[in-house]
N, CA, C and O atoms as a GROMACS GRO file, in nm:
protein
  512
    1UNK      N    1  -4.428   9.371  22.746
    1UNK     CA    2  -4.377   9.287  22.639
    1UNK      C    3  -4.228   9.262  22.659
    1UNK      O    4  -4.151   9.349  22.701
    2UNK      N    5  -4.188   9.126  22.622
    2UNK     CA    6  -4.040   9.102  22.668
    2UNK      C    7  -3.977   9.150  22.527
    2UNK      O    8  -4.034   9.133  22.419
    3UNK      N    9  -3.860   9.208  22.542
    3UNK     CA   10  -3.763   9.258  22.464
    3UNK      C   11  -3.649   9.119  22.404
    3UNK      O   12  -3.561   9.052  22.458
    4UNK      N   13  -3.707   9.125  22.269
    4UNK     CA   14  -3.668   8.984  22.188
    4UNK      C   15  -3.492   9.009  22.174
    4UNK      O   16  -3.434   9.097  22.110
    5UNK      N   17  -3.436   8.906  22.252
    5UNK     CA   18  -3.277   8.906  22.271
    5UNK      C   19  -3.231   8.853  22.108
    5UNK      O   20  -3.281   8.751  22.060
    6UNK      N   21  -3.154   8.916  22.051
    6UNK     CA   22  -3.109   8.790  21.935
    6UNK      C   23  -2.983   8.716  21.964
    6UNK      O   24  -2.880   8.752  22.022
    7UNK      N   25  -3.022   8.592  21.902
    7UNK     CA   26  -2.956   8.518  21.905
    7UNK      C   27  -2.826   8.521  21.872
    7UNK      O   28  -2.802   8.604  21.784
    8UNK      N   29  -2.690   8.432  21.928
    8UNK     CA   30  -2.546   8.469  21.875
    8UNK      C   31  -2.543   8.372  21.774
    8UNK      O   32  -2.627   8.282  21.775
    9UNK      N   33  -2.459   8.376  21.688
    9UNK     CA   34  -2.444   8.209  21.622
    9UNK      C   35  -2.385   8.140  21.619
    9UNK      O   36  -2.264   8.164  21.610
   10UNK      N   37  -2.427   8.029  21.624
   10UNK     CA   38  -2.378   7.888  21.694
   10UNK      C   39  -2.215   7.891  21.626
   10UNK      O   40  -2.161   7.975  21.555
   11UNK      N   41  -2.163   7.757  21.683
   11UNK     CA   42  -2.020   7.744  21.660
   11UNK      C   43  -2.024   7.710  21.470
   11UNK      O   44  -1.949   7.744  21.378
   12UNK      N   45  -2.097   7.663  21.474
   12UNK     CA   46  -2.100   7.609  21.302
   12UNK      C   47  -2.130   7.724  21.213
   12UNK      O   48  -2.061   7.738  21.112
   13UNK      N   49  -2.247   7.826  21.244
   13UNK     CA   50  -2.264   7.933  21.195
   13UNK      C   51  -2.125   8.020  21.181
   13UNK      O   52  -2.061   8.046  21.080
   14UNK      N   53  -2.105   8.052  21.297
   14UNK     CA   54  -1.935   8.111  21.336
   14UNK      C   55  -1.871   8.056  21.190
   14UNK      O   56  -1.854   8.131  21.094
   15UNK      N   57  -1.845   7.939  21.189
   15UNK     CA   58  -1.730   7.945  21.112
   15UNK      C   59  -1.762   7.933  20.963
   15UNK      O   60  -1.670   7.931  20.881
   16UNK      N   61  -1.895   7.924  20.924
   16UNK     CA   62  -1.909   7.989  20.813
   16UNK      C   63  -1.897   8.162  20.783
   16UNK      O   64  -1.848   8.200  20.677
   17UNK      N   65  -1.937   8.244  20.868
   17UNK     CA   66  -1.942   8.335  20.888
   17UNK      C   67  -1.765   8.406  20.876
   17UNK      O   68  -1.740   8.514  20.823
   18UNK      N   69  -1.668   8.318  20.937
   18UNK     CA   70  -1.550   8.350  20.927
   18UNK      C   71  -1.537   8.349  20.777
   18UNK      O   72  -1.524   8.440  20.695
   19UNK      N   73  -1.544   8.233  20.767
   19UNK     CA   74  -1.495   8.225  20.624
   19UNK      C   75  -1.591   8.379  20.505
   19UNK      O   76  -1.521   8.450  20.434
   20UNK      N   77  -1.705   8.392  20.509
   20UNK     CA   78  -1.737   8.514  20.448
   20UNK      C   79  -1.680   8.657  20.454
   20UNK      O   80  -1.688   8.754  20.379
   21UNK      N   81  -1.602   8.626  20.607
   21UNK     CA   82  -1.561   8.783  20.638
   21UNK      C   83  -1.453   8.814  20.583
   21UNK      O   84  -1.441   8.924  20.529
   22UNK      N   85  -1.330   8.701  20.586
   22UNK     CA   86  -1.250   8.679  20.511
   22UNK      C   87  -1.229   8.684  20.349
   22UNK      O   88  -1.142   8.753  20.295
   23UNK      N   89  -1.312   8.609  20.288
   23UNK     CA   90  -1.369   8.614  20.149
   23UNK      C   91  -1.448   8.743  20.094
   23UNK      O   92  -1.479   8.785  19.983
   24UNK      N   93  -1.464   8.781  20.222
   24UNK     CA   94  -1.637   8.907  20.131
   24UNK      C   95  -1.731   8.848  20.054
   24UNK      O   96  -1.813   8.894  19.974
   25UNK      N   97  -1.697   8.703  20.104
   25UNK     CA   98  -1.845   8.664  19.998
   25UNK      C   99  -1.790   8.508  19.934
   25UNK      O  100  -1.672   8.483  19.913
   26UNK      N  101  -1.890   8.423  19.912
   26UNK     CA  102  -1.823   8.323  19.887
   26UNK      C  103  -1.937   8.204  19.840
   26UNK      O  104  -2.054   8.216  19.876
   27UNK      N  105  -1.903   8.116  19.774
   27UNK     CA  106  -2.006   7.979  19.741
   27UNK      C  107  -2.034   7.922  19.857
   27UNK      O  108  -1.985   7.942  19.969
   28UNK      N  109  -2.117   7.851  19.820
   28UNK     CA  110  -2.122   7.748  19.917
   28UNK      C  111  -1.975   7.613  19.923
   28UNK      O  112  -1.916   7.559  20.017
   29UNK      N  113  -1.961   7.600  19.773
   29UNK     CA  114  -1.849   7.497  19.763
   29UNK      C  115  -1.675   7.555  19.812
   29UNK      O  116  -1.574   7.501  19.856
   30UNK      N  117  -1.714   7.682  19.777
   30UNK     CA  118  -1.544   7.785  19.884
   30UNK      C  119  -1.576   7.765  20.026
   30UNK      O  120  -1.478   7.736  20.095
   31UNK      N  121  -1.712   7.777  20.099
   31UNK     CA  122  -1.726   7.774  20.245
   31UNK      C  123  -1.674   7.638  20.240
   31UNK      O  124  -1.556   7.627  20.276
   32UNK      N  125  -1.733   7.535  20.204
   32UNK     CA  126  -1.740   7.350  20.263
   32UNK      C  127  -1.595   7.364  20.205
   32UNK      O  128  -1.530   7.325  20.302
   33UNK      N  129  -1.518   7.390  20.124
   33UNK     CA  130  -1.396   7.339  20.077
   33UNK      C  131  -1.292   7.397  20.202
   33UNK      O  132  -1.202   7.328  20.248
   34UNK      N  133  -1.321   7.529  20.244
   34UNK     CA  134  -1.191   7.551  20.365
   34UNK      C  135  -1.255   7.502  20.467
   34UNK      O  136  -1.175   7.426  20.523
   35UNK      N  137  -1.384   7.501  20.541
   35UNK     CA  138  -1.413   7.464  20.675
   35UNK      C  139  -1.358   7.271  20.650
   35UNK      O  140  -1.305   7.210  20.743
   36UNK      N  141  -1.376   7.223  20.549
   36UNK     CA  142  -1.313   7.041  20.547
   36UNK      C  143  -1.209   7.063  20.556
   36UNK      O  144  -1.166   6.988  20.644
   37UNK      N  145  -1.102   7.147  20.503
   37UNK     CA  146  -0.965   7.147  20.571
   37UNK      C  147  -0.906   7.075  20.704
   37UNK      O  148  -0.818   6.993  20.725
   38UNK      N  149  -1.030   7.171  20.808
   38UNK     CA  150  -0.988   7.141  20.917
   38UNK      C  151  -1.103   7.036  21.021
   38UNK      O  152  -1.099   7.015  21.142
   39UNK      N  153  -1.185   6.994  20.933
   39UNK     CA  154  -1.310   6.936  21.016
   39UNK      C  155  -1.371   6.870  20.893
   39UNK      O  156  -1.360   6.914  20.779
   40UNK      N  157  -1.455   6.727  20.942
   40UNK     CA  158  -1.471   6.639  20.843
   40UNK      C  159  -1.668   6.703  20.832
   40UNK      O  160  -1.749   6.741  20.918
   41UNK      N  161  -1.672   6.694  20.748
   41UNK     CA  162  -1.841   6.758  20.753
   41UNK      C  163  -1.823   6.736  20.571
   41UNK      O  164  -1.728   6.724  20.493
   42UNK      N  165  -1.992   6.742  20.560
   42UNK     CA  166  -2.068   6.734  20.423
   42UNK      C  167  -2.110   6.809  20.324
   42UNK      O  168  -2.231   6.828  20.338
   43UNK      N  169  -2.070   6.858  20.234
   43UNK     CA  170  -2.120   6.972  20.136
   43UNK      C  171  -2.235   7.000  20.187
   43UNK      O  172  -2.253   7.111  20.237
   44UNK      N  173  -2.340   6.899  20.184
   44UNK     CA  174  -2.481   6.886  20.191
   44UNK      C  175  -2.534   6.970  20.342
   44UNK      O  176  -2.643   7.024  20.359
   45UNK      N  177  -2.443   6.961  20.421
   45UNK     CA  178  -2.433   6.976  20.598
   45UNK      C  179  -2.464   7.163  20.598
   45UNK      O  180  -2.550   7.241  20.639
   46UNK      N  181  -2.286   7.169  20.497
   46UNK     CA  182  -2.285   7.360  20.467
   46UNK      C  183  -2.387   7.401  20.444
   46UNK      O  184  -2.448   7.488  20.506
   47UNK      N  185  -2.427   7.328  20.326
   47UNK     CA  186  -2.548   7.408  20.232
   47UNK      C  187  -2.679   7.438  20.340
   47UNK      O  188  -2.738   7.545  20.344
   48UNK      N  189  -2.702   7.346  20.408
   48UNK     CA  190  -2.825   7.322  20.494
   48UNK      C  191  -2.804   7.504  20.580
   48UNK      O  192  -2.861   7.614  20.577
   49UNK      N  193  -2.693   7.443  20.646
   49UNK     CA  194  -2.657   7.524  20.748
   49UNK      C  195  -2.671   7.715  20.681
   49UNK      O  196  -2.721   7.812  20.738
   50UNK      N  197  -2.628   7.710  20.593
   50UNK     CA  198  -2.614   7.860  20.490
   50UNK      C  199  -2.785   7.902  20.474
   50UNK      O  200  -2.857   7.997  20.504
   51UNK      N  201  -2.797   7.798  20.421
   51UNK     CA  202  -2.974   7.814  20.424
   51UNK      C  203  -3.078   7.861  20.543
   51UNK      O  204  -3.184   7.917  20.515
   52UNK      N  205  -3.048   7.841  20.642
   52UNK     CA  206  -3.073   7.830  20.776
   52UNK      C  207  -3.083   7.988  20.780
   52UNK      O  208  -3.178   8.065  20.796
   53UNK      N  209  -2.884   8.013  20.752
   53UNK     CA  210  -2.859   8.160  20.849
   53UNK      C  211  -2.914   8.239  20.712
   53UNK      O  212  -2.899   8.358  20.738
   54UNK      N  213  -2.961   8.229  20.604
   54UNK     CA  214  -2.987   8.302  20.515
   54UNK      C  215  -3.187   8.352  20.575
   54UNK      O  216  -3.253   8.455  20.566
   55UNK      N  217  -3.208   8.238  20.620
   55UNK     CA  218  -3.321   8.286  20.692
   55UNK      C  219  -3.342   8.340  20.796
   55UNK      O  220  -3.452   8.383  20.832
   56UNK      N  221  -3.263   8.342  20.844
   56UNK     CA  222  -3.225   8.430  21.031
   56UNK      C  223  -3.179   8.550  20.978
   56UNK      O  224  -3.220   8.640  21.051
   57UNK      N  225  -3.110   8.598  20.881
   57UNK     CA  226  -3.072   8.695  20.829
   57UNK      C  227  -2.912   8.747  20.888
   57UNK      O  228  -2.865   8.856  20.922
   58UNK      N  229  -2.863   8.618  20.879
   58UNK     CA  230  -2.725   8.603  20.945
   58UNK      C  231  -2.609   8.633  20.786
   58UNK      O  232  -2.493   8.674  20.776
   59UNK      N  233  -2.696   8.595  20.698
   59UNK     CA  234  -2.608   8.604  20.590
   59UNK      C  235  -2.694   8.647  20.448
   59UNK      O  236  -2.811   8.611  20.440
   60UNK      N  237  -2.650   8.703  20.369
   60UNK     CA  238  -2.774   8.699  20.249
   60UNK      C  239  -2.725   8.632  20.130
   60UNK      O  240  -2.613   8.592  20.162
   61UNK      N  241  -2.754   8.594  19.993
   61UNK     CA  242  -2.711   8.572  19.877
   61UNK      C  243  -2.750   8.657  19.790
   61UNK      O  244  -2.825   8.752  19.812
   62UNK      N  245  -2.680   8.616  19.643
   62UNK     CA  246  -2.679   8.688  19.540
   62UNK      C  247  -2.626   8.656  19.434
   62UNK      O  248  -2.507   8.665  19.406
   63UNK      N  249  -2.754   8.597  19.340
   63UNK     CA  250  -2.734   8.538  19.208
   63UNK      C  251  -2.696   8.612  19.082
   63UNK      O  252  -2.763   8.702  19.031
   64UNK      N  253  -2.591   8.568  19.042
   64UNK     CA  254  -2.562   8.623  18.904
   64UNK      C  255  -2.467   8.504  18.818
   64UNK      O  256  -2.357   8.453  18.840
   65UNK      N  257  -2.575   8.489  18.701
   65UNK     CA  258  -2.538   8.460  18.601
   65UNK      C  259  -2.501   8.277  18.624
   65UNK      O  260  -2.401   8.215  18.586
   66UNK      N  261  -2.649   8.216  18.718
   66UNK     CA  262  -2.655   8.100  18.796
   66UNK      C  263  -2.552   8.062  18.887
   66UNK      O  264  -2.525   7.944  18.911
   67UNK      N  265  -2.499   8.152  18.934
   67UNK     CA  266  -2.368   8.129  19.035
   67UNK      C  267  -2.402   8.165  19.178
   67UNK      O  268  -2.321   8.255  19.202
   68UNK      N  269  -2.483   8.146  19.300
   68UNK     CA  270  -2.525   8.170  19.408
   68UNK      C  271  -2.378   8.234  19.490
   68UNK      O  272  -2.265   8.194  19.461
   69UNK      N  273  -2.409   8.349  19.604
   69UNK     CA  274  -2.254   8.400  19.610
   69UNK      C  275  -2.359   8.453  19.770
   69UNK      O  276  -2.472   8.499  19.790
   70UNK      N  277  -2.250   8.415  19.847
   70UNK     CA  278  -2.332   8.470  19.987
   70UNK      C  279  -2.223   8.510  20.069
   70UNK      O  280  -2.119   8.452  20.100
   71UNK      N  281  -2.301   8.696  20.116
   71UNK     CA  282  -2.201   8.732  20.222
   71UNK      C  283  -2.265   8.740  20.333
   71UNK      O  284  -2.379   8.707  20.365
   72UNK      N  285  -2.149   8.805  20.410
   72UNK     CA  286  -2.252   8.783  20.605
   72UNK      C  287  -2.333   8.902  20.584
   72UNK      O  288  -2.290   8.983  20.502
   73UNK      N  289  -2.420   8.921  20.630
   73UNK     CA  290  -2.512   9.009  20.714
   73UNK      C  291  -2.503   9.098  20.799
   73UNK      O  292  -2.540   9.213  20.780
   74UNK      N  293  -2.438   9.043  20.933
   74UNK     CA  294  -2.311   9.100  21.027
   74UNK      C  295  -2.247   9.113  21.018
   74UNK      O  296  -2.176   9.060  20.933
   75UNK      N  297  -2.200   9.224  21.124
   75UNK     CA  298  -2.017   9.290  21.085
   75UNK      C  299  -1.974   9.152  21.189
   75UNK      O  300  -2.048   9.118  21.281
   76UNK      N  301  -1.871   9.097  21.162
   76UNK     CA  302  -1.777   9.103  21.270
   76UNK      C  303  -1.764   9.166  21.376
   76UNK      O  304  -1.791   9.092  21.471
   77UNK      N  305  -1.739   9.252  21.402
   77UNK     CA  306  -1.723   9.290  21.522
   77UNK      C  307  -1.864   9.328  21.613
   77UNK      O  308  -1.859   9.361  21.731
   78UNK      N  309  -1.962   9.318  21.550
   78UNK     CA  310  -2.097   9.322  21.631
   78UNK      C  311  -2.130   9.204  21.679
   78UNK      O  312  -2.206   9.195  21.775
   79UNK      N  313  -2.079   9.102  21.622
   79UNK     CA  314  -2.088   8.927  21.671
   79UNK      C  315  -2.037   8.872  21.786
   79UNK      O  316  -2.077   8.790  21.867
   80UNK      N  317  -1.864   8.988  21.763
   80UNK     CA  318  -1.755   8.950  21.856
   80UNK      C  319  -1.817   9.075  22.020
   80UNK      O  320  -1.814   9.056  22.142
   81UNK      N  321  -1.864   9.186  21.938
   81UNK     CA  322  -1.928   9.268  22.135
   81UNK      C  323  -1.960   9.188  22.164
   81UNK      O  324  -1.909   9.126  22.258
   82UNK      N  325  -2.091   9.136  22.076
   82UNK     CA  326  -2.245   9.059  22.178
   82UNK      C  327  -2.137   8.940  22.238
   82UNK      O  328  -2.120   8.952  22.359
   83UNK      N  329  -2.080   8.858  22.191
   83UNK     CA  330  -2.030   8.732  22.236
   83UNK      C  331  -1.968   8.787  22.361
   83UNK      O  332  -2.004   8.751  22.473
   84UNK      N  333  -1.909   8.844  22.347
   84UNK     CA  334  -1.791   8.921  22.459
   84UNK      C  335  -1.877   8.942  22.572
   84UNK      O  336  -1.846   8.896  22.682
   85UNK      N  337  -2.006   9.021  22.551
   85UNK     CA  338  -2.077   9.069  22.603
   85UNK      C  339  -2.128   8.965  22.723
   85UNK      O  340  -2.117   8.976  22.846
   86UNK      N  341  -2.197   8.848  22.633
   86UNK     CA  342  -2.286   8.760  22.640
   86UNK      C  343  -2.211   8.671  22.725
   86UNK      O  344  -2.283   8.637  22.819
   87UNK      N  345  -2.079   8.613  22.731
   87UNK     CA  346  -1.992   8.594  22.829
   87UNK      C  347  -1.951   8.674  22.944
   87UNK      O  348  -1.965   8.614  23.050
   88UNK      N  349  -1.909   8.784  22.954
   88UNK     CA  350  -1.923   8.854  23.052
   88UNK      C  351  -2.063   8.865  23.163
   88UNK      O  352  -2.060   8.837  23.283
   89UNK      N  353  -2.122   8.888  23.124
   89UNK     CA  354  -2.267   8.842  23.204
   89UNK      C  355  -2.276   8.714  23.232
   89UNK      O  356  -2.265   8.701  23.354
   90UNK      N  357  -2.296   8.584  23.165
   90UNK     CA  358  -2.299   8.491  23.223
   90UNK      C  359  -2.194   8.464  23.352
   90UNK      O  360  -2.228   8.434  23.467
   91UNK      N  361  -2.068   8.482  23.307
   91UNK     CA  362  -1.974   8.444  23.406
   91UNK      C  363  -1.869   8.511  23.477
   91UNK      O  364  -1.784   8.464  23.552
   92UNK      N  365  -1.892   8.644  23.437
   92UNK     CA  366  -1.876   8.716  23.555
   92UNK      C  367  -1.940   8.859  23.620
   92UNK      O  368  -1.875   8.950  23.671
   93UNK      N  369  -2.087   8.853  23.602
   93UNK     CA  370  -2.164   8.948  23.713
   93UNK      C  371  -2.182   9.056  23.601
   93UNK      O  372  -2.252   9.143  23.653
   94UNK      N  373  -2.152   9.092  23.471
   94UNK     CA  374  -2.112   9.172  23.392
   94UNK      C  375  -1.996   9.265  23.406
   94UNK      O  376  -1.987   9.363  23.333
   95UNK      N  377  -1.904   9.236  23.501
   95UNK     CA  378  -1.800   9.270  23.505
   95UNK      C  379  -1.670   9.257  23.429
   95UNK      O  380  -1.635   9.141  23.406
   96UNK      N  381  -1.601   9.344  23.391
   96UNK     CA  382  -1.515   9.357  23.259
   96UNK      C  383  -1.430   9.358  23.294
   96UNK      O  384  -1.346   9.296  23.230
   97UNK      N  385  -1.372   9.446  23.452
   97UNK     CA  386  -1.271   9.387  23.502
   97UNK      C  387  -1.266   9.266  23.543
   97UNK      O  388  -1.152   9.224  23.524
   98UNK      N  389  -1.348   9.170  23.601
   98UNK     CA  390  -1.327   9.061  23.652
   98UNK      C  391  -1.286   8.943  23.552
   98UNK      O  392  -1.255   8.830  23.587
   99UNK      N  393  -1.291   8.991  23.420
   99UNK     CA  394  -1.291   8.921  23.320
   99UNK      C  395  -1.170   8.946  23.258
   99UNK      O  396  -1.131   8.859  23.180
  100UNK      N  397  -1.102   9.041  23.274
  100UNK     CA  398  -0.928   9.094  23.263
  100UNK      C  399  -0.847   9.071  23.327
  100UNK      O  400  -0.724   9.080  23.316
  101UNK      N  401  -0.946   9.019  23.443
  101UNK     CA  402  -0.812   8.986  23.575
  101UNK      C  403  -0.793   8.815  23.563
  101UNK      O  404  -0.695   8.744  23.585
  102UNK      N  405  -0.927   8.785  23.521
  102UNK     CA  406  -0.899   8.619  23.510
  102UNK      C  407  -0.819   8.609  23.389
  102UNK      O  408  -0.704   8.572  23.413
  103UNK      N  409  -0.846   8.632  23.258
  103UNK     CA  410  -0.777   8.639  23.174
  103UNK      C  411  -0.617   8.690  23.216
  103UNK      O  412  -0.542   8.648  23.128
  104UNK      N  413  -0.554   8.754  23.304
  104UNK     CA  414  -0.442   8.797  23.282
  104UNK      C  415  -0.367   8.701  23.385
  104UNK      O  416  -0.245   8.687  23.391
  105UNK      N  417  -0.502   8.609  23.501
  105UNK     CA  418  -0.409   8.535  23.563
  105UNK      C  419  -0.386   8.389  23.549
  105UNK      O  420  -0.324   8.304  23.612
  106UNK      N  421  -0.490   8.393  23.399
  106UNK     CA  422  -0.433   8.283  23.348
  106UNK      C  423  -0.344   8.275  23.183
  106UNK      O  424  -0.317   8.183  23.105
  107UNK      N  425  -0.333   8.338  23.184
  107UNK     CA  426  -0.215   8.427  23.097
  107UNK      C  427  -0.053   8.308  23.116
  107UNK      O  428  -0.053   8.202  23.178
  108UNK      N  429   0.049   8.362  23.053
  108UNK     CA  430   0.128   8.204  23.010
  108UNK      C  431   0.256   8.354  23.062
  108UNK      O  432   0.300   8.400  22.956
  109UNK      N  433   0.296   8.403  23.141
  109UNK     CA  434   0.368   8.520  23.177
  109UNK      C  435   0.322   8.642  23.150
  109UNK      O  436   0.221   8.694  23.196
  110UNK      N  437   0.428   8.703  23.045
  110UNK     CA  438   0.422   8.853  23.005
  110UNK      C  439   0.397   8.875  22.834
  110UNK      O  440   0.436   8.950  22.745
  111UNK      N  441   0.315   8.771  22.849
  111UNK     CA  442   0.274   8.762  22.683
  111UNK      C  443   0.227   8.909  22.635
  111UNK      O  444   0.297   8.959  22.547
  112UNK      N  445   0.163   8.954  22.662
  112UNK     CA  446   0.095   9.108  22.628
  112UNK      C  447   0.081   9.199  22.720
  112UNK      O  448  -0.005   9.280  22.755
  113UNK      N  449   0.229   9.153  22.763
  113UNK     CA  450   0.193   9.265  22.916
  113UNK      C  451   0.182   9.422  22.890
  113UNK      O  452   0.094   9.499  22.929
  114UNK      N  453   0.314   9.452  22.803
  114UNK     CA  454   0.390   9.625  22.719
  114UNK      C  455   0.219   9.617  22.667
  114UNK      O  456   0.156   9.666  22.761
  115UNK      N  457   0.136   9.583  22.577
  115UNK     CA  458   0.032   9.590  22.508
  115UNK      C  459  -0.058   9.621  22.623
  115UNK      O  460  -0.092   9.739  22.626
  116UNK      N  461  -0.090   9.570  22.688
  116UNK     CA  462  -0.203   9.617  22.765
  116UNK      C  463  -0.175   9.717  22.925
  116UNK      O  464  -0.251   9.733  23.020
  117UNK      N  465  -0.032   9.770  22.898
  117UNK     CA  466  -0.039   9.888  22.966
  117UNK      C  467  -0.048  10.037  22.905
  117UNK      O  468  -0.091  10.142  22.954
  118UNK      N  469   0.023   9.996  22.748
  118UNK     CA  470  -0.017  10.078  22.680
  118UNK      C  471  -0.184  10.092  22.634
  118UNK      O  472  -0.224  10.199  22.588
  119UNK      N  473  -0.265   9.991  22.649
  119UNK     CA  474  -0.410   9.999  22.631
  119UNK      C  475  -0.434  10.168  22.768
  119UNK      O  476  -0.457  10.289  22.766
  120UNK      N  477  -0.410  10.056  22.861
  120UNK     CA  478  -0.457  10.092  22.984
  120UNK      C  479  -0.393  10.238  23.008
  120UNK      O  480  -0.479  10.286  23.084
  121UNK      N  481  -0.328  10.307  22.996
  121UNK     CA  482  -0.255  10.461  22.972
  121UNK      C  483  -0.351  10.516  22.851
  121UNK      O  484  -0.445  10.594  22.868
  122UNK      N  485  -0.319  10.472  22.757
  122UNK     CA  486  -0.436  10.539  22.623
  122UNK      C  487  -0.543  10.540  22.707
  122UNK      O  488  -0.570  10.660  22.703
  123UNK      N  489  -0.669  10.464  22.822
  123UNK     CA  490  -0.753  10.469  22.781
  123UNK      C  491  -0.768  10.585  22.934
  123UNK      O  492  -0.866  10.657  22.948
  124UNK      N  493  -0.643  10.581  23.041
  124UNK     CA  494  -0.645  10.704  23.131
  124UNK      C  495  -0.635  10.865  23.044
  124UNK      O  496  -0.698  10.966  23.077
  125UNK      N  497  -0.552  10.855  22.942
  125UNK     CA  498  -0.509  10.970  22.891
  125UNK      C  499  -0.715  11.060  22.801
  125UNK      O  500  -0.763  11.173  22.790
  126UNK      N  501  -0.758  10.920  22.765
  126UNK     CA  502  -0.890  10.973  22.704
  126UNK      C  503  -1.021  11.039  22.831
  126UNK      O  504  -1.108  11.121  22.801
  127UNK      N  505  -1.004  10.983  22.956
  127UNK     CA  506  -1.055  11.005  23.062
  127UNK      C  507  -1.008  11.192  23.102
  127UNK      O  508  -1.096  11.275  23.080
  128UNK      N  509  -0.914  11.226  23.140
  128UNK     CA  510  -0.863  11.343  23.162
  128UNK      C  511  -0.874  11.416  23.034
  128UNK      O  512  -0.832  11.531  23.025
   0.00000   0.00000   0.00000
């Protein structure tokens, strides 16, 4: 039997999902009101879309007092491994260094350089 992969969620899911993690919870008319900020889309579009991940079990709701209120499902950071993850395998062999080294050589100088030697020492010092 094949071992059922789940799915990541899409870019549109994503950014409802931001907006819940942020909020802890939120309408549908708080999601569509900040995601139109920055992107032209339809109340009607959100709602669909909320509905969707409420059935995938990407997000749940919770009625009180006729006011529908929906938080994520997922942590954050279980969204952001798998993605991480899920990129690393595709495009580079599942390699994590190979994916630090591209990232650092396309890097804009010494943007986080002090930061990620101090990573890289913390994570020798946990080894010994």
């Amino acid at each position: 039997m094949k071992k059922e992969k789940k799915q990541l969620p899409t870019e549109g899911e994503l950014e409802i999902l931001e907006v819940l993690w942020k909020k802890k919870g939120a309408t549908v008319r708080e999601v569509y009101d900040v995601i139109s900020e920055n992107k032209k889309t339809a109340y009607t579009t959100t709602l669909k879309v909320m509905q969707k991940m409420t059935a995938k079990g990407l997000i749940r709701r919770t009625v009180k007092d006729q006011v529908h209120t929906y938080h994520a499902a997922i942590e954050e950071s279980l969204v952001r491994n798998s993605s991480v993850k899920d990129l690393i395998n595709k495009f580079f062999k599942g390699s994590y260094t190979q994916l630090a080294l591209h990232a650092l050589g396309h890097s804009s100088g010494d943007e986080h350089t002090e930061e990620l030697i101090e990573l890289i020492n913390k994570l020798k010092q946990k080894k010994h």
